[in-house]
C-alpha positions in Angstrom: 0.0 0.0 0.0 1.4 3.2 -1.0 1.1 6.2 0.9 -2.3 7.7 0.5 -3.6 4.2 1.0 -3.6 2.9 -2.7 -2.5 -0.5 -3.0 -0.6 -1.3 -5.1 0.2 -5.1 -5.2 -0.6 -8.2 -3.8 0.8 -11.4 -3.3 0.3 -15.0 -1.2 2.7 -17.3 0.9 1.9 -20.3 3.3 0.6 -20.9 6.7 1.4 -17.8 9.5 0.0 -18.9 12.7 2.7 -19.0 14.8 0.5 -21.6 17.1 0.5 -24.0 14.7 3.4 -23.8 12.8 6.0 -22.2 15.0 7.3 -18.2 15.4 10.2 -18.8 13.0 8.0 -20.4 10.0 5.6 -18.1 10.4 8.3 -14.9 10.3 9.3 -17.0 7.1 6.4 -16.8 5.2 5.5 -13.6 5.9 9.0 -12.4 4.5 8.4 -14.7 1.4 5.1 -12.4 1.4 6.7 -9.0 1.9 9.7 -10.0 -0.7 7.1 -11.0 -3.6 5.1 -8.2 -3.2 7.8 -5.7 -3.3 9.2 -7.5 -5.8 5.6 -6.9 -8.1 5.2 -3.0 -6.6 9.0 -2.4 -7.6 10.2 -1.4 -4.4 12.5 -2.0 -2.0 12.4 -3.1 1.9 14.3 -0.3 2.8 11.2 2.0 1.9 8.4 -0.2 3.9 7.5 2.6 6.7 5.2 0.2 8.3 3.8 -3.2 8.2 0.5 -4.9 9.9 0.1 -8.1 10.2 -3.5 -10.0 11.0 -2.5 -13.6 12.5 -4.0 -16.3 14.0 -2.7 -18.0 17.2 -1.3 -14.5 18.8 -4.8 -13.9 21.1 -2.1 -14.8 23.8 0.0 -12.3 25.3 3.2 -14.0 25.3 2.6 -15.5 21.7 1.9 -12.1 20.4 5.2 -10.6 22.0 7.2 -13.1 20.4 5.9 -12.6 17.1 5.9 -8.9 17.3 10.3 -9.3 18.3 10.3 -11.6 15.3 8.7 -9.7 12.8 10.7 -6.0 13.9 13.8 -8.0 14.0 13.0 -9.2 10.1 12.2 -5.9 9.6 14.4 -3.6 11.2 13.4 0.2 10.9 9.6 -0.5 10.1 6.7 -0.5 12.9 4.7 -3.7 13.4 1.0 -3.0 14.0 0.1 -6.7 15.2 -3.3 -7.8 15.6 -4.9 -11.3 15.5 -6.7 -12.5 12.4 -10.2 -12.0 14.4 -9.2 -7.9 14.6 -8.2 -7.7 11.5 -11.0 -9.6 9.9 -13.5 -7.1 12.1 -11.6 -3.5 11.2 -12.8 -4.9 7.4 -16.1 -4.6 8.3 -15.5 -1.0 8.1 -17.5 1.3 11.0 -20.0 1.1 13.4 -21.5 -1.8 15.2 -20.7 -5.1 12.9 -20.2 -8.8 14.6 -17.8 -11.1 12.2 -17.6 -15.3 11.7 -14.8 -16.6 11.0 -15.2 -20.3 9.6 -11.7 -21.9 8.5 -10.0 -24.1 9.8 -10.8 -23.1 13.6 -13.8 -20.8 14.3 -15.0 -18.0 16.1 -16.8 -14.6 16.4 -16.1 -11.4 17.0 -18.3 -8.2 17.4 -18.2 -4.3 18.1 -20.8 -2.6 19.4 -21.7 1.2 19.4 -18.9 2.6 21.0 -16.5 0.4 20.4 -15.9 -2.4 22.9 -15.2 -5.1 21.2 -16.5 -9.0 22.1 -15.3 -12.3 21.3 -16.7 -16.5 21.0 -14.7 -19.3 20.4 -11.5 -19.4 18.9 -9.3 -21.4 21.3 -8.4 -24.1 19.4 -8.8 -28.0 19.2 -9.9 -29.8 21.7 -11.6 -26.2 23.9 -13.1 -24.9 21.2 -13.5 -24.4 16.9 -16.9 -26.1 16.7 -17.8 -25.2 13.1 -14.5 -25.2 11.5 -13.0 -27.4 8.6 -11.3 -29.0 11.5 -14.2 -29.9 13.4 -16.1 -31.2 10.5 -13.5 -33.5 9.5 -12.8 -35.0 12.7 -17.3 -35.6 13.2 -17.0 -37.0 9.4 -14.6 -39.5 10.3 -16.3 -40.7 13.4 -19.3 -40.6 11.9 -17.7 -43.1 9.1 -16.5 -45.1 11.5 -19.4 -45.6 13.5 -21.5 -46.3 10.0 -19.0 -49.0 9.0 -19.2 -50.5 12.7 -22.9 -50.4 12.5 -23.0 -52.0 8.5 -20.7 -54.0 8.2 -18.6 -52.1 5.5 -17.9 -48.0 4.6 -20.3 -45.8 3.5 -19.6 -44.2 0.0 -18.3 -41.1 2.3 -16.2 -43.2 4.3 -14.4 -44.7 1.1 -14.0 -41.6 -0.3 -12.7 -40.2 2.8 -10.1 -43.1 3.1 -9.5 -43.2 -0.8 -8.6 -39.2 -0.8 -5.3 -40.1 2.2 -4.7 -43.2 0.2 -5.5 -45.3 3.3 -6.2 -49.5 3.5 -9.1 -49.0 6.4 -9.2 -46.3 9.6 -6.5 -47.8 11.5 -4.0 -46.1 9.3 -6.1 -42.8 9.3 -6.1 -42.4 12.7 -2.4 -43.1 13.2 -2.1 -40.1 10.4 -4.1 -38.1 12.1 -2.8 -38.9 15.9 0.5 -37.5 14.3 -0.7 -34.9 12.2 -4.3 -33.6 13.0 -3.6 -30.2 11.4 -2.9 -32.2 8.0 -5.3 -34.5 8.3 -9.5 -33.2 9.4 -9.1 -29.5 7.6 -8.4 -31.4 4.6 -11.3 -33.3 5.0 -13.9 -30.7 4.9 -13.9 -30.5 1.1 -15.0 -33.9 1.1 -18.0 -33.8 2.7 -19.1 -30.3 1.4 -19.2 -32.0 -2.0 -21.0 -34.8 -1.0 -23.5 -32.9 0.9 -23.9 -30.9 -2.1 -24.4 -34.5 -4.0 -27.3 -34.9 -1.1 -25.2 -36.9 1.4 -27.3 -37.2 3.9 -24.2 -38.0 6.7 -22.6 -35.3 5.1 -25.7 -32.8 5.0 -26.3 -33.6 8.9 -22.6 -32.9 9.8 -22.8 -29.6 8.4 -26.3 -28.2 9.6 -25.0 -29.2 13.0 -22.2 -27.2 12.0 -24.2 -24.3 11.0 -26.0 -24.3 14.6 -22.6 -24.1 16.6 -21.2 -21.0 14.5 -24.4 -19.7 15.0 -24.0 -20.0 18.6 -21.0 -17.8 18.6 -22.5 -15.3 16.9 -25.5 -15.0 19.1 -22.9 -15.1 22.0 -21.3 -12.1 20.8 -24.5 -10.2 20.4 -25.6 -11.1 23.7 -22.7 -9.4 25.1 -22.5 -7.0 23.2 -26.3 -6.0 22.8 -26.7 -6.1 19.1 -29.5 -8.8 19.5 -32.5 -6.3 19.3 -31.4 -4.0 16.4 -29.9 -4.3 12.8 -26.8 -5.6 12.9 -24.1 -6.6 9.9 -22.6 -10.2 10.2 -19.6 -10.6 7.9 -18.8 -14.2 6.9 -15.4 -15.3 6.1 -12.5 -18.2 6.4 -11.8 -20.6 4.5 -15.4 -23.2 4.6 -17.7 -19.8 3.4 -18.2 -19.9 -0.4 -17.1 -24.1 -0.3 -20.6 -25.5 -0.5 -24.0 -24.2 -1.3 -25.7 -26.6 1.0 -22.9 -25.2 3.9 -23.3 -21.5 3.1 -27.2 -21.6 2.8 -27.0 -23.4 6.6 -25.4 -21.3 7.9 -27.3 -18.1 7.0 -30.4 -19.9 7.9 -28.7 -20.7 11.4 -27.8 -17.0 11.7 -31.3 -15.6 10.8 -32.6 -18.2 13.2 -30.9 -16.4 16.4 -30.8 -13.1 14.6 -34.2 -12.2 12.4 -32.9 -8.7 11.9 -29.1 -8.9 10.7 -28.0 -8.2 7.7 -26.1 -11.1 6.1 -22.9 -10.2 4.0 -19.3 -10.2 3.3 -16.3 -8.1 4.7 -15.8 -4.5 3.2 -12.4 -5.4 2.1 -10.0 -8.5 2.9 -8.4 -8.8 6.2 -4.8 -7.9 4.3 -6.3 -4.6 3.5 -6.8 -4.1 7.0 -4.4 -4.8 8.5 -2.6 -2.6 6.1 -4.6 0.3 7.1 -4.2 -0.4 10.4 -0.8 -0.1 9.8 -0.6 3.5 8.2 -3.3 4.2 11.4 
């Protein structure tokens, strides 16, 4: 972004939640980030007055503080606006009062109300919290297929596909993956079972309108706090499982308009990158 606020290029790297994949991997992609998009605006680091940065896993103090050291020590002479990817993905929403799901690989919600405070649902993580998420969903798909091929004898067309996709002989070997990898392993699913709900799974269509109901809940938590339940308030979808499935993303607006009749269903004003980025020039 230039200085006026015009952006002027883009670009994409890997994971950055320092959580999950560690402080120094997640400096390394956001470097990889900074150094390709400089690369496209035709500019050099040296000129970078300030940078923002909207990450997952730094809602702890101490996580937060060693990714802001990180990220001024890969970029010396530049200030680091840090927030977490729930701030970020709530200063898109642009002003006033506004409550935002994120549904991606964890979940959670996050609102503002009319002057300001700011209110948050979920978002802890797997095994505390992330009902909703591609990471939830897997991990109810695969005990669901393994409760199906208990009770009949042999895999449900979900359940094969499910094994076929990690290349797996039978669940004994998927749950070894996943005991070692769980991050690799239920996100990935989630595809999987949005198109077979969309096929008219009906395993598939259940895990997900029970999915629908638990993001839901976090958003009705958030306007319970922050008393946006009685008035017209925005909700901004976004993460990773919005726009996936028809079947998920009509669910979960009926789920919302269920616990909110009033609200205003719709997307974020501009990505959370953007925001950041203005945050950052703020």
């Amino acid at each position: 972004m230039d200085s006026v606020g015009g952006i002027v290029a883009r670009s994409i790297s890997g994971p950055s939640n320092p959580a999950r994949v560690g402080v120094e991997a997640a400096t390394r992609e956001i470097k990889k980030a900074a150094e390709l998009v400089l690369r496209e605006a035709g500019a050099k680091r040296n000129s970078v007055v300030a940078l923002g940065a909207g990450l997952a896993g730094t809602g702890q103090q101490e996580m937060k503080q060693q990714m802001r050291v990180s990220l001024e020590e890969a970029f010396p002479g530049t200030v680091v606006n840090l927030l977490t990817d729930l701030e970020a993905a709530l200063a898109a929403t642009g002003k006033g009062p506004a409550i935002v799901l994120v549904a991606g690989t964890g979940s959670a919600a996050i609102g503002r109300d009319e002057q300001g405070q700011i209110w948050r649902a979920g978002g802890y993580g797997p095994p505390f919290s992330d009902e909703g998420s591609s990471f939830s969903i897997g991990s109810r798909a695969v005990a669901r297929a393994m409760s199906e091929r208990e009770e009949q004898g042999r895999n449900s067309i979900l359940g094969e596909t499910i094994l076929g996709q990690f290349g797996c002989a039978g669940w004994a070997e998927l749950q070894q993956r996943a005991s070692a990898h769980p991050d690799k392993v239920f996100p990935a699913i989630f595809p999987i079972v949005a198109a077979a709900a969309d096929a008219g799974d009906a395993t598939a269509r259940e895990i997900l309108q029970e999915a629908a109901c638990q993001l839901a809940a976090l958003v009705k938590a958030v306007a319970n706090h922050a008393g946006l339940g009685g008035e017209r308030v925005v909700i901004a979808k976004t993460g990773g499982t919005v726009g996936r499935s028809a079947f998920y993303d009509t669910q979960m607006d009926e789920a919302l308009k269920r616990v909110l009749p009033d609200a205003k269903i719709g997307e974020l004003q501009m990505s959370p990158a953007e925001a950041a980025a203005r945050a950052a020039r703020d």
